[in-house]
C-alpha positions in Angstrom: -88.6 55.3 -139.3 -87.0 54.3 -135.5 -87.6 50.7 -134.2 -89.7 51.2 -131.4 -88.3 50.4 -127.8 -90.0 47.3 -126.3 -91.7 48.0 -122.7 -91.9 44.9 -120.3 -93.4 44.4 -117.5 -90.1 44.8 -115.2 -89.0 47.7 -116.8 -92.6 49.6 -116.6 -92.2 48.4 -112.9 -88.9 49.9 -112.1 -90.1 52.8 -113.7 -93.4 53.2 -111.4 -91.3 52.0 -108.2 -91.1 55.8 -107.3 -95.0 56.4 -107.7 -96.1 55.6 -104.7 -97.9 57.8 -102.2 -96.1 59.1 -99.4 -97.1 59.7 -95.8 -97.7 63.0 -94.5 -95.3 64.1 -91.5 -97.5 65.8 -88.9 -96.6 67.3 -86.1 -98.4 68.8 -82.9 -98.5 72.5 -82.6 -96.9 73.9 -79.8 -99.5 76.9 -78.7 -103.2 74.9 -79.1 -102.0 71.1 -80.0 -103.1 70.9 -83.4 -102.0 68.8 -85.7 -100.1 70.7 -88.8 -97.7 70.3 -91.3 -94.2 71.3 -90.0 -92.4 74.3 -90.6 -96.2 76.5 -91.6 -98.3 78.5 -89.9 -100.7 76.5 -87.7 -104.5 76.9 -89.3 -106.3 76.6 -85.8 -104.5 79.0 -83.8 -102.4 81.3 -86.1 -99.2 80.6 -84.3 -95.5 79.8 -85.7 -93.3 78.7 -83.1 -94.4 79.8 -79.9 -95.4 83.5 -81.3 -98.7 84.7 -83.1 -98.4 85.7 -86.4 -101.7 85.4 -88.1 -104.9 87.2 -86.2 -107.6 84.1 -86.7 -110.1 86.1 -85.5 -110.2 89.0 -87.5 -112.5 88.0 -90.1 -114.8 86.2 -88.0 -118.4 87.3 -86.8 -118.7 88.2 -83.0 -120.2 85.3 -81.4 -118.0 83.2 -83.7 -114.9 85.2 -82.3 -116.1 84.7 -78.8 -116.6 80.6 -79.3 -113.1 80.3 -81.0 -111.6 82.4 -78.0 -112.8 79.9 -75.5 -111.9 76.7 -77.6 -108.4 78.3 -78.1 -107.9 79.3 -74.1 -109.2 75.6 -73.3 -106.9 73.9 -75.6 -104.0 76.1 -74.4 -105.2 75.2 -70.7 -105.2 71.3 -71.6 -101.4 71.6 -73.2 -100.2 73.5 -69.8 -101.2 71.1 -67.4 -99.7 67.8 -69.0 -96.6 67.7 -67.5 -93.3 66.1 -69.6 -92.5 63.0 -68.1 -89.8 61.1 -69.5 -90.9 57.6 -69.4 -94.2 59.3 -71.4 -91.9 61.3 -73.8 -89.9 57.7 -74.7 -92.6 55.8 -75.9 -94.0 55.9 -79.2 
């Protein structure tokens, strides 16, 4: 039979060091301002980059297609009339 390894605190420790929980890097999306997770396809608007690539509407009922048209063509509306200023852009 093997001797068994002892397990001491500190060791256990060092071991778990690298289970913590990391934070999630969001990021705004450039169409409709949503947050997402970088480098997908935005869930609110179906946009990567600045180009559609996923039709959200399609499987939608009509008056559920007309509401999400207008929320989308207001949010688009709210993210074209904030103009970049610098000073704004510098803070965090």
């Amino acid at each position: 039979m093997s001797v068994r390894m002892r397990h001491t605190s500190s060791h256990t420790g060092k071991r778990r060091s690298h289970h913590f929980v990391k934070k999630v890097g969001l990021v705004a999306c450039q169409k409709c301002g949503e947050m997402k997770l970088p480098h997908l396809v935005c869930q609110n608007c179906g946009a990567y980059g600045e180009r559609e690539v996923v039709d959200v509407l399609k499987k939608l009922t009509k008056r559920e297609k007309k509401n999400k048209e207008k929320e989308l063509k207001g949010q688009e509306e709210q993210t074209k009339d904030k103009p970049l200023d610098a000073t704004k852009m510098s803070k965090k």
